[in-house]
ROMARVO-100583 format. One line per field, with one value per residue: y, z, x of N, C-alpha, C in turn; residue in three letters. Coordinates in steps of 0.02 Angstrom, whole numbers, plus 32768, in hexadecimal, padded with zeros to 4 digits. Layout:
N
nyy <- (Y	...);
nzz <- (Z	...);
nxx <- (X	...);
cayy <- (Y	...);
cazz <- (Z	...);
caxx <- (X	...);
cyy <- (Y	...);
czz <- (Z	...);
cxx <- (X	...);
residuo <- (Ala	...);
***
This chain:
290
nyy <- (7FC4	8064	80FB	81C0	8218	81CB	819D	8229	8235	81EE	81F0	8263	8248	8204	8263	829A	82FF	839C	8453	84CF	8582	85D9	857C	8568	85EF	85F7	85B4	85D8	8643	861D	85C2	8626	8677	8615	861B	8694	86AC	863D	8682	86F3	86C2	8685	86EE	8734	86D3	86C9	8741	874A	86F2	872A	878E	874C	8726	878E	87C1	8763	8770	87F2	87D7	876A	87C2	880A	87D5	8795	8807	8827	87B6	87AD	8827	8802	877D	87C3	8832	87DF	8794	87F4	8822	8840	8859	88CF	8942	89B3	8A16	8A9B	8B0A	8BA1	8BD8	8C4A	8C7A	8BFC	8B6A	8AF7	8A4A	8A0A	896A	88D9	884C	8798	8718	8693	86AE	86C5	8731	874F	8773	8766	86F3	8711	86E2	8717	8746	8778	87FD	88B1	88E5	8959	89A9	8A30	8AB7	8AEE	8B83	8BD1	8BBD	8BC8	8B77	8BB9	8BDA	8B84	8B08	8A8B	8A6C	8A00	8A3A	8A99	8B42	8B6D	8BC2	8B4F	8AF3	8A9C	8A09	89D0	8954	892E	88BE	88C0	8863	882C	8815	8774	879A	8814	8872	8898	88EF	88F9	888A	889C	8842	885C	88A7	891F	898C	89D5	8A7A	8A6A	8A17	89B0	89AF	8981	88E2	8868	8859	88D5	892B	88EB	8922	89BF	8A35	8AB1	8B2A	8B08	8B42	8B2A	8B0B	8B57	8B6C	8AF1	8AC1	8B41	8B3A	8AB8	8AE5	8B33	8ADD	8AD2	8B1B	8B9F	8B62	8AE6	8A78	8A4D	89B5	8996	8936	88C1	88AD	8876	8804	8866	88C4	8874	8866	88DE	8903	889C	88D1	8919	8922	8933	8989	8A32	8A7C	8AED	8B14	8B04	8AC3	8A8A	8A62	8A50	89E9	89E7	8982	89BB	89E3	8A19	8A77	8A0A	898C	8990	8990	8A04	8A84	8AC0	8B5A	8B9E	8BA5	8B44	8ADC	8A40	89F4	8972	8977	89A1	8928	8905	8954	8962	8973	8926	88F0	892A	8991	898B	89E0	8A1A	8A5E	8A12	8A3E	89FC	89E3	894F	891A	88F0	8936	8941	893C	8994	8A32	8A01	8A0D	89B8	896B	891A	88B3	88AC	8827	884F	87D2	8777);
nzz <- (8000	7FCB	8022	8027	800B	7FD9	7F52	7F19	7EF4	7E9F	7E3A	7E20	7DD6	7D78	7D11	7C5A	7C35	7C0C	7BC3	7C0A	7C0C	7C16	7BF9	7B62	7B29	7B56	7AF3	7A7F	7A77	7A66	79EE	7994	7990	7972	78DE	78B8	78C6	7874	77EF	77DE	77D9	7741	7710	7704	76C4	7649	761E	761C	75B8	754C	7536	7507	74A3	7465	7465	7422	739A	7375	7360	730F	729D	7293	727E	71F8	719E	71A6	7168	70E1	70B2	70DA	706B	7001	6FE4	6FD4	6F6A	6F0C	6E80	6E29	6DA2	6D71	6DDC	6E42	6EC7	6F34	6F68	6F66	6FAF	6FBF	7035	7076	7066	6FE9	6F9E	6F1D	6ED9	6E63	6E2A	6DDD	6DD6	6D85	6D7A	6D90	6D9B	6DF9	6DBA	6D51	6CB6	6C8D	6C70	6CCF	6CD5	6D3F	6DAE	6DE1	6E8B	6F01	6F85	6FF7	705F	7088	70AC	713C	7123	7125	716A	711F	70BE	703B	7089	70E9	7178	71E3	726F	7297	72A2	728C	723D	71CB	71C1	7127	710A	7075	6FFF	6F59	6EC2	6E2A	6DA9	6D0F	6C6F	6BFF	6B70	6B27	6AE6	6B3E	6BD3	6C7B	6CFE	6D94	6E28	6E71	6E1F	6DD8	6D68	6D35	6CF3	6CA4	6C31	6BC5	6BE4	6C68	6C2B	6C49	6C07	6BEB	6C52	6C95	6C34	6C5D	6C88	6CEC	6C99	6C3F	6BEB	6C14	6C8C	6D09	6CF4	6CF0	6D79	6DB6	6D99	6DD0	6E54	6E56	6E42	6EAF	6ECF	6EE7	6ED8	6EEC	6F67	7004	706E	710B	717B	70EC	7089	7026	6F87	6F1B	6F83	6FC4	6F6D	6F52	6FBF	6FC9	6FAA	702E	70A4	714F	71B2	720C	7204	7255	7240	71BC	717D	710A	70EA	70A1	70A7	707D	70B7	7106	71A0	722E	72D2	733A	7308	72D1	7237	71BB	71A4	7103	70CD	7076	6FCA	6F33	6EAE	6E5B	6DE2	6D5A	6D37	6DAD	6DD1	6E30	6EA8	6EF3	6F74	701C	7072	70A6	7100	715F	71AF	721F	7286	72D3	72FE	7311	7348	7360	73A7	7427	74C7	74EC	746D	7430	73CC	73C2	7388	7301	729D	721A	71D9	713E	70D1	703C	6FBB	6F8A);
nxx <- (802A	801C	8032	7FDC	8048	80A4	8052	8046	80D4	8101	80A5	80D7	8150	812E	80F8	811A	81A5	81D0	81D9	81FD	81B6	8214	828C	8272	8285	830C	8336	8305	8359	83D5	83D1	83AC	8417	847A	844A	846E	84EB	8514	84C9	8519	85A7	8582	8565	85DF	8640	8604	8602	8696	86A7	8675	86C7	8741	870F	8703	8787	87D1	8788	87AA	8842	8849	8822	888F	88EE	88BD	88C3	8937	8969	894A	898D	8A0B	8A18	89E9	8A70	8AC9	8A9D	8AEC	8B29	8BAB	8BD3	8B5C	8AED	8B24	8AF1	8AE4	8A6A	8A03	8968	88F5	892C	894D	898B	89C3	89DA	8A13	8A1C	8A5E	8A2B	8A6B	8A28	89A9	8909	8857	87D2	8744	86CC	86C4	86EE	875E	881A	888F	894C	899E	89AC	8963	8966	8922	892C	88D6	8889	87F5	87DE	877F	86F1	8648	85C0	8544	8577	85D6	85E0	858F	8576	8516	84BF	850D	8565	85D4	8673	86BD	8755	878E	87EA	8827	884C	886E	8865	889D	8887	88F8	88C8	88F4	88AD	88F3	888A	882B	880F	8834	87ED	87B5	87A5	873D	86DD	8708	8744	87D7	880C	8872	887B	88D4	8936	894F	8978	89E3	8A63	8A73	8A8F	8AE9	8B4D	8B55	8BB1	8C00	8BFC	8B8F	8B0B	8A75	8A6D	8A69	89F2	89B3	89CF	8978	88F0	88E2	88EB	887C	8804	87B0	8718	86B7	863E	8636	85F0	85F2	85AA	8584	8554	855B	8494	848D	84BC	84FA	852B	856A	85E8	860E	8646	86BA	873A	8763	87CE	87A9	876B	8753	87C1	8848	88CE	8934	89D8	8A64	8AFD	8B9C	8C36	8CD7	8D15	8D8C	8DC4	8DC6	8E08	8DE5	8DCD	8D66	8CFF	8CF7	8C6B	8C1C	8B95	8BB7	8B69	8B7A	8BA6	8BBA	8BE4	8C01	8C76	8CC9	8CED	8D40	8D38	8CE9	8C72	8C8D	8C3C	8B76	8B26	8A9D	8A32	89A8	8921	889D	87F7	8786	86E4	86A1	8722	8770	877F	8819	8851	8810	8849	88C3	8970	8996	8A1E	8A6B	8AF4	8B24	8B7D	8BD2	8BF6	8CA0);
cayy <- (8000	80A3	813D	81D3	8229	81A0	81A9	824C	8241	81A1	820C	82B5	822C	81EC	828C	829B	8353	83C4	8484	8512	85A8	85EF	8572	8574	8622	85F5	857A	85E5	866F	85FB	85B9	867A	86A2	85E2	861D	86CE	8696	860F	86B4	8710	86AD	866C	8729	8736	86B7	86D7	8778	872A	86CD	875E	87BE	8731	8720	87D1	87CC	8729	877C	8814	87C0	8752	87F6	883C	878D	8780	8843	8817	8779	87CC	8844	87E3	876A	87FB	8846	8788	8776	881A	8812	8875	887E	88E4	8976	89AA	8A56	8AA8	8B54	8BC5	8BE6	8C76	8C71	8BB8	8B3C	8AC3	8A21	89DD	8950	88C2	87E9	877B	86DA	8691	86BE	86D4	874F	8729	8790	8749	86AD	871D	86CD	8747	8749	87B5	883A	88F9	88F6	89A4	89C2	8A7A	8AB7	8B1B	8BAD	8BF4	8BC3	8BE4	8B51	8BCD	8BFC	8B55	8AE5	8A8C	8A5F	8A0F	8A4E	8ABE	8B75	8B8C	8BC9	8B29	8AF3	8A49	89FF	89C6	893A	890B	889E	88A7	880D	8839	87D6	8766	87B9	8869	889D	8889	891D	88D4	8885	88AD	8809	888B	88AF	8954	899F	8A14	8A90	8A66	89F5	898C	89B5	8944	88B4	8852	8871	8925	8940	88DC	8951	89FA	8A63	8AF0	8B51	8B06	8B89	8B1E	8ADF	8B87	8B7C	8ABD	8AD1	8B7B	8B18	8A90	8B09	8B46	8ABE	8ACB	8B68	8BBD	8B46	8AA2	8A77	8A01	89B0	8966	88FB	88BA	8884	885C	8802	88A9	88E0	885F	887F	8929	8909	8888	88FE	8935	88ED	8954	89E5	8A42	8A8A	8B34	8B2B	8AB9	8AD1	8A72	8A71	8A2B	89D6	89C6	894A	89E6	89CC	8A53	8A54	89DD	8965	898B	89A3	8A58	8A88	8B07	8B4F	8BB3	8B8B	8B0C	8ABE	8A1F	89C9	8925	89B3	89B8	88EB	88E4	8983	8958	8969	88E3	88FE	895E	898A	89A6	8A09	8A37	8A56	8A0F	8A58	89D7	89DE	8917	88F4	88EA	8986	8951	893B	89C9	8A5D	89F0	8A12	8976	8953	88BF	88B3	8858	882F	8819	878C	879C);
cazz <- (8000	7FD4	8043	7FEB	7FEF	7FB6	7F12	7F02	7EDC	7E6A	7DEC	7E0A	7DCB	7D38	7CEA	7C38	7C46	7BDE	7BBD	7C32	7BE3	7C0A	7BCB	7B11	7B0E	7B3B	7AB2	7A2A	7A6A	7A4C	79B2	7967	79A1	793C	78A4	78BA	78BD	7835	77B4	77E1	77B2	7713	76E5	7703	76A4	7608	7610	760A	7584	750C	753D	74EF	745B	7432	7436	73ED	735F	7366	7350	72CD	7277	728A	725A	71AF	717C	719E	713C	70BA	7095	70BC	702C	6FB4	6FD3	6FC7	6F0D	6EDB	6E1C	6E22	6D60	6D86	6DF2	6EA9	6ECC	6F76	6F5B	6FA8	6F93	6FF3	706C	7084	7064	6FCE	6F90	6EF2	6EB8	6E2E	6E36	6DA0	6DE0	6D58	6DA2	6D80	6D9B	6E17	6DAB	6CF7	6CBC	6C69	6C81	6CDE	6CE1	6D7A	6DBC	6E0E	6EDF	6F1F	6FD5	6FF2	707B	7079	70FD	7158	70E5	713E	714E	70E5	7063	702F	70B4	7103	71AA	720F	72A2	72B1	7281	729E	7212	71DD	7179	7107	70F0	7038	6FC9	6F2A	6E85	6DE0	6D76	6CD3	6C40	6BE5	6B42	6B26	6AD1	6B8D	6C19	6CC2	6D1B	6DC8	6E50	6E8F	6DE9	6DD6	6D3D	6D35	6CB9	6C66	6BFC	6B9B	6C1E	6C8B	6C25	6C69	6BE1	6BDC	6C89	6CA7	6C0D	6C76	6CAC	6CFE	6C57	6C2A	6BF8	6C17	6CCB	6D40	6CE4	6D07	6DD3	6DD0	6D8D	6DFE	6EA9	6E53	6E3F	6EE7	6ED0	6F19	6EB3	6F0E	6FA2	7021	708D	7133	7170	70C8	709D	6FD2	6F65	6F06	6FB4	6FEE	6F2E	6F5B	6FEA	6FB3	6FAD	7065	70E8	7170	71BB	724A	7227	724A	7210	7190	7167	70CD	70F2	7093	70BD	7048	70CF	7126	71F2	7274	7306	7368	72DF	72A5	71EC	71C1	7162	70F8	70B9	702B	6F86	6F18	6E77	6E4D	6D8B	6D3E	6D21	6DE3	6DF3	6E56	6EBC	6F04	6FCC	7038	70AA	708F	7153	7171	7202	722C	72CD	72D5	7336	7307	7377	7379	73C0	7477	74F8	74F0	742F	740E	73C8	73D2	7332	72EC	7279	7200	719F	7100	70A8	6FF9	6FA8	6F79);
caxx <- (8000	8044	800B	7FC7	807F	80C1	8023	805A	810F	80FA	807A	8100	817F	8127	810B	8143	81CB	81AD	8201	81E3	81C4	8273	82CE	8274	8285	8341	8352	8305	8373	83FA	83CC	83A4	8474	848E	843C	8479	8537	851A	84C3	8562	85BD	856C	855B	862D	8658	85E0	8636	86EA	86A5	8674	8709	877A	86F9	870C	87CF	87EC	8777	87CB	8867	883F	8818	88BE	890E	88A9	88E8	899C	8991	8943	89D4	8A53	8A0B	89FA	8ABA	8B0B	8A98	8AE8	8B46	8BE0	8BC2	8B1D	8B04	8B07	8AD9	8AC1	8A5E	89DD	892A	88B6	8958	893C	89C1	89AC	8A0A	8A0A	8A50	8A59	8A43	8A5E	8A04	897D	88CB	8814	87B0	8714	868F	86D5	8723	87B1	8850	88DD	8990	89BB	8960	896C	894A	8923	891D	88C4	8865	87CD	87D9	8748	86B4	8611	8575	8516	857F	85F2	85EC	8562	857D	84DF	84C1	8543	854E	861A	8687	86D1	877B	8781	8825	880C	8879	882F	8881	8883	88A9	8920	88AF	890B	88BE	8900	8860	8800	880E	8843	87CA	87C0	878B	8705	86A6	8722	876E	8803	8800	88BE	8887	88EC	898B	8944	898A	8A29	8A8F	8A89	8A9C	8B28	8B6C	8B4E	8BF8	8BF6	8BF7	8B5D	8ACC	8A4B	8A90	8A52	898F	898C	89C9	8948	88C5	88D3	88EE	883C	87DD	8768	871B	8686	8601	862C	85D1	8603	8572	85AC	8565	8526	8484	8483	84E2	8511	8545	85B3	8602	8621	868B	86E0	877B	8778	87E1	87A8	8744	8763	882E	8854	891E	8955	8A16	8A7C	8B36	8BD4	8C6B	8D03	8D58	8DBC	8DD0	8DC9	8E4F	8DCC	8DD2	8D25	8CE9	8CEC	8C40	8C12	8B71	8BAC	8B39	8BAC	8B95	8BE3	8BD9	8C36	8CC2	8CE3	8CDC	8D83	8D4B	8CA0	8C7A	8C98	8BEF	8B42	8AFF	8A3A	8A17	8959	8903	8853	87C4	8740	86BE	86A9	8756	876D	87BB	8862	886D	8809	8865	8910	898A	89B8	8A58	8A7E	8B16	8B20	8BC5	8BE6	8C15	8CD2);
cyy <- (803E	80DF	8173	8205	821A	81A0	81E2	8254	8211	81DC	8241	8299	820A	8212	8297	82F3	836C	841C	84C3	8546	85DD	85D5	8564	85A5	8635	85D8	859D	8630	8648	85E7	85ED	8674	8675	860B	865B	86CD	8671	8642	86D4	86FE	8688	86C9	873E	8713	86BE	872F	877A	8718	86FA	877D	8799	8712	8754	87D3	879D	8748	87B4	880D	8795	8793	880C	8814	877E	87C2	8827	87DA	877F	87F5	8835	87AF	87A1	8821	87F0	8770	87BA	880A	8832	8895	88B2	8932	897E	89EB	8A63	8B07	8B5D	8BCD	8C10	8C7D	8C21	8B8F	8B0E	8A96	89FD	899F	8904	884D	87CD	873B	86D4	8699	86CA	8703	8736	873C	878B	8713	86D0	86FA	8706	8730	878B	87EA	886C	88D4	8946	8994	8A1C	8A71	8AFA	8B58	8BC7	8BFA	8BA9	8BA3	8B6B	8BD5	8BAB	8B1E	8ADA	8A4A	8A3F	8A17	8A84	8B11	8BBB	8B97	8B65	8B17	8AAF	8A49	89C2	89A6	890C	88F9	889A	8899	8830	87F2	87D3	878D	8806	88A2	88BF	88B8	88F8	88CE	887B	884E	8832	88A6	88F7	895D	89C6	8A25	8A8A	8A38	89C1	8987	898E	88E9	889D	887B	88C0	893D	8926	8917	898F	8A07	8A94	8B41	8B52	8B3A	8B7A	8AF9	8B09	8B67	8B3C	8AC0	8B1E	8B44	8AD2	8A9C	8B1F	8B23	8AC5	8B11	8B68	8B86	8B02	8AA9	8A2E	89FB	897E	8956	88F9	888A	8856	885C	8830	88DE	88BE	886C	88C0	8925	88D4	889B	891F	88F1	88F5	8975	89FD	8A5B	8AC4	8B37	8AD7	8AF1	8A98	8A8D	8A2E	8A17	89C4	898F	8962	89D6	8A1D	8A30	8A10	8984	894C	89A8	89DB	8A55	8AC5	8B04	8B7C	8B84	8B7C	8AF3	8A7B	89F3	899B	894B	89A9	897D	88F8	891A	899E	896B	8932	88B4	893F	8957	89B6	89B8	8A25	8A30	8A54	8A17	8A30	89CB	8991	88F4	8907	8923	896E	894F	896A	8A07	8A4F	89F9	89E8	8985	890B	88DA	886E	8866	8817	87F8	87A3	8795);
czz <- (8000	800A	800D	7FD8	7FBD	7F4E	7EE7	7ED8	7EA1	7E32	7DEB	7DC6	7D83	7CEE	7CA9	7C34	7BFE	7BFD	7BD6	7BF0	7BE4	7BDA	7B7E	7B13	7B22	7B0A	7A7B	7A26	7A4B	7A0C	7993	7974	7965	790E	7895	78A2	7879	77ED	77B8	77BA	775D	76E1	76DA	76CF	764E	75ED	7601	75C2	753A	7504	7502	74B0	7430	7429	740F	738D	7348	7345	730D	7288	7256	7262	720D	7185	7186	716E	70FD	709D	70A1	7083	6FF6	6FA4	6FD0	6F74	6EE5	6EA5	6E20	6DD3	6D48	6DA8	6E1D	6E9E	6F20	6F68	6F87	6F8E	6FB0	7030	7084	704E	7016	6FB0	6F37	6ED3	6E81	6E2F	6DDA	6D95	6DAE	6D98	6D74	6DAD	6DCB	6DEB	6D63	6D07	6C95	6CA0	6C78	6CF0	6D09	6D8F	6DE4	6E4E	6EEB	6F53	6FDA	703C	7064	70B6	7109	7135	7126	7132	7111	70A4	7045	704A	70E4	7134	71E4	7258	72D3	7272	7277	724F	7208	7191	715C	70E5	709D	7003	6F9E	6F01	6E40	6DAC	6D2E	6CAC	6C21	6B97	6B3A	6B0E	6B0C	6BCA	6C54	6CE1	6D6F	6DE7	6E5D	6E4E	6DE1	6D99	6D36	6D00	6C8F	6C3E	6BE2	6BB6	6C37	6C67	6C37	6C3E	6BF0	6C2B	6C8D	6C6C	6C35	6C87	6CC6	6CD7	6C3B	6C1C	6C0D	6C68	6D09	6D32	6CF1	6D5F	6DE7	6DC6	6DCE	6E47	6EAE	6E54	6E7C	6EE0	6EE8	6F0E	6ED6	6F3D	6FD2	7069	70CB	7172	712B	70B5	704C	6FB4	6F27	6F53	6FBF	6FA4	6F57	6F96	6FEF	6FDA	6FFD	7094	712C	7180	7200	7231	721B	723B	71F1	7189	7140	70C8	70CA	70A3	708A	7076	7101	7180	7216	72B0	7334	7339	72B4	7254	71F8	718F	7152	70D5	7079	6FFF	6F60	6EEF	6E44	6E0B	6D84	6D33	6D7B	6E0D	6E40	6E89	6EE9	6F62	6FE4	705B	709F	70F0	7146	71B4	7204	7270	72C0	730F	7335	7352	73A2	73A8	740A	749A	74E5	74B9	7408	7403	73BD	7387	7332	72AE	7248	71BE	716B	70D8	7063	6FDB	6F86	6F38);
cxx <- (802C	8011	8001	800C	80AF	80A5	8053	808E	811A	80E5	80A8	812D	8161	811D	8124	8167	81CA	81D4	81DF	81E3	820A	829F	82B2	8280	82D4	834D	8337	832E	83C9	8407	83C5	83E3	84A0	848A	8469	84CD	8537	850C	850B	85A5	85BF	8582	85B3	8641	8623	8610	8675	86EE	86A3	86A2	872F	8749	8719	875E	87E6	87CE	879C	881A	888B	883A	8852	88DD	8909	88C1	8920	89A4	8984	8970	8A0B	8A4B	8A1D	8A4B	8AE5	8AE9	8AC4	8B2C	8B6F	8BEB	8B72	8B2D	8AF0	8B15	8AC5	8AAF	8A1D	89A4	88E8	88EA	8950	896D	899B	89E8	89EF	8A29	8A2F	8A75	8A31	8A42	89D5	8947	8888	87E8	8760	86C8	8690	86F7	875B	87EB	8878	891E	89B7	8984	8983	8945	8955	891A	8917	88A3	882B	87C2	879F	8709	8674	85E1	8545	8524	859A	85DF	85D6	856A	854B	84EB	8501	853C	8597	862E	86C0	8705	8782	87BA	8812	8861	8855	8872	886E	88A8	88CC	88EE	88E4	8909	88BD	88B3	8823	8818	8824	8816	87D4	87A0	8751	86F0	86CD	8742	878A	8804	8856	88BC	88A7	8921	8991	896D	89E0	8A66	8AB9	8A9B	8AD6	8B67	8B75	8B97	8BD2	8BF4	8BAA	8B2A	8A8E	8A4D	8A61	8A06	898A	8985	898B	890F	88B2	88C9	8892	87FF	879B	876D	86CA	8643	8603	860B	85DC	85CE	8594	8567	853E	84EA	8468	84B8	8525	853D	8579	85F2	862F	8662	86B2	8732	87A2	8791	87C9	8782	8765	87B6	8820	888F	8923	89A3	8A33	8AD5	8B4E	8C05	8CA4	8D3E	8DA0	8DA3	8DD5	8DE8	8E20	8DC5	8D8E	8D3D	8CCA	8CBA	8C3C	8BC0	8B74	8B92	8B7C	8B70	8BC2	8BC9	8C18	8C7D	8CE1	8CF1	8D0A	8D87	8D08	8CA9	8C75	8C62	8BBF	8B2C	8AC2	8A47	89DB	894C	88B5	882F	8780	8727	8692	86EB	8742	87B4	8803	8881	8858	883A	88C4	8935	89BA	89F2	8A63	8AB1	8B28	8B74	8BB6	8C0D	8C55	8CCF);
residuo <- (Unk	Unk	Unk	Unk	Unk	Unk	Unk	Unk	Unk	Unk	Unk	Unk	Unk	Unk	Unk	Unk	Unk	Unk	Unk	Unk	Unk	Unk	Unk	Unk	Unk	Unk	Unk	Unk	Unk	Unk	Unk	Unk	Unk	Unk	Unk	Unk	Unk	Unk	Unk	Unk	Unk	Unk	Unk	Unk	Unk	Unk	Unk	Unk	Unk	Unk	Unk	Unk	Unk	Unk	Unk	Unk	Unk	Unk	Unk	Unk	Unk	Unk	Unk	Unk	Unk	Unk	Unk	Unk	Unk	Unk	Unk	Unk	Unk	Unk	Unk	Unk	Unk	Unk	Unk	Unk	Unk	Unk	Unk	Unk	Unk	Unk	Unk	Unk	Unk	Unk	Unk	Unk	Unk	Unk	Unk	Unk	Unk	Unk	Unk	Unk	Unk	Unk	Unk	Unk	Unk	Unk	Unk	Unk	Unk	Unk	Unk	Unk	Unk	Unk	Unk	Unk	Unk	Unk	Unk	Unk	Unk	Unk	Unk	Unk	Unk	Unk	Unk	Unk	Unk	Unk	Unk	Unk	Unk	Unk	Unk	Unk	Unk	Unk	Unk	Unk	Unk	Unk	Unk	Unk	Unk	Unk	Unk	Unk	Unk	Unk	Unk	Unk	Unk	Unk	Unk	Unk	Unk	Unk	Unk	Unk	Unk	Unk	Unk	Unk	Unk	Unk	Unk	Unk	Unk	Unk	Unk	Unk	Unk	Unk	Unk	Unk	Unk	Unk	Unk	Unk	Unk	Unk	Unk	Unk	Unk	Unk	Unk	Unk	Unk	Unk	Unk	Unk	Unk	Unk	Unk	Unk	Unk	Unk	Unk	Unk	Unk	Unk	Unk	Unk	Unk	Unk	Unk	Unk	Unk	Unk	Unk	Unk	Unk	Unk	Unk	Unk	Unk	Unk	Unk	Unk	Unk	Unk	Unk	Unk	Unk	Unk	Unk	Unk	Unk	Unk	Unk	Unk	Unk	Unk	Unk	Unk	Unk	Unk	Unk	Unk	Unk	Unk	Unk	Unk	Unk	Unk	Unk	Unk	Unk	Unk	Unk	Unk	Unk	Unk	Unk	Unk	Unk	Unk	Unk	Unk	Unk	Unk	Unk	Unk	Unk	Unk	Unk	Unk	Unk	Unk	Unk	Unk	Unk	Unk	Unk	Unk	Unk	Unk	Unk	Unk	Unk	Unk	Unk	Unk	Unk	Unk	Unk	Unk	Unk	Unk);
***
């Protein structure tokens, strides 16, 4: 026989326990501090993560310009012509490859081709240069090609649907002919410094086939200095390569008398790169081939 104290403590004791209201309203303060720490961190590391999107992309950026002109100064032709001149105060390069090639917007067959490198300074969304969402003055580092046709009777066809007005110069032959006597030598390098002129339009991002056409030719947006220096192979007391940016004109007359190295220098302000690469002025030197 139990007594009724005894009753009592039996049924206290069988009880199933169960959560005061303190301690849930510790445990979901607990669990809120969990979750709270765990977003924190989620939101940190998503942030790490874009960081090292945007420079790896940024990077890649810089990576695919440099390999880009160091390709184009290692095809250049020493029987051809390399040119460093000026254009609106803006630096330009010209020079000359004799590789066979085709054309992306014809099936003419070329034997070499003109590379220009130009930039376009301070051209406006409204007037040239259409920028979305942006309303900055903005400059477009700009290298276009155009193919030498095999037959002389055929203009030079540009890779970007472009035609320079020299005509018939354009073919290998005659170029590799050019001296520095030439009369027809200044009006082909004017002609070609002229080619982008107020009537193009470059659409960024683009969103028609005729658009992505159009820019083709650009490497770039966003540079406020481009510079175009030479090297004839001379040393400064530190044992650097001394450059220069005097304007130079080198023809099959000057084989044995060419520069050694072409240096790109630009500082880009693109507004996709990331703080510590914005505004930074990059360098890439290319050597040519002996």
């Amino acid at each position: 026989m139990f007594t009724g104290r005894q009753r009592d403590a039996r049924r206290a004791g069988s009880r199933p326990s169960a959560f005061t209201l303190i301690e849930m309203m510790v445990t979901i303060m607990v669990l809120g501090m969990i979750i709270a720490s765990f977003s924190t961190v989620m939101v940190q590391c998503n942030r790490v993560v874009s960081q090292a999107q945007t420079i790896m992309r940024g990077t890649s950026k810089i990576a695919a310009i440099a390999q880009i002109m160091r390709n184009d100064v290692r095809r250049i032709t020493k029987g051809g012509i390399l040119a460093v001149s000026s254009s609106g105060g803006s630096p330009v390069l010209i020079l000359t490859t004799s590789e066979p090639m085709t054309t992306m917007k014809s099936a003419t067959d070329c034997l070499g081709s003109f590379v220009v490198y130009s930039m376009w300074p301070n051209l406006s969304p409204s007037a040239n240069v259409n920028v979305k969402g942006s309303n900055l003055l903005t400059n477009i580092l700009v290298r276009a090609e155009f193919g030498f046709p095999v037959d002389a009777r055929l203009p030079p066809l540009d890779v970007a649907k472009v035609r320079p007005s020299a005509g018939d110069s354009g073919v290998l032959a005659t170029v590799q002919a050019y001296t520095h006597d030439s009369p027809d030598l200044t009006q082909t390098l004017n002609d070609l410094v002229a080619l982008y002129g107020v009537d193009t339009s470059f659409y960024m991002p683009p969103e028609t086939l005729e658009q992505i056409a159009s820019i083709w030719p650009v490497l770039t947006e966003g540079v406020t200095e481009l510079a175009i220096k030479w090297s004839d192979g001379s040393k400064d007391s530190m044992g650097g390569l001394v450059w220069s940016t005097n304007n130079m004109v080198w023809t099959s007359e000057d084989a044995g008398n060419w520069p050694k190295a072409i240096l790109f220098s630009f500082r880009l302000t693109d507004p996709h790169l990331p703080e510590g690469m914005f505004g930074t002025v990059y360098e890439v030197v290319c050597e040519l081939a002996p």
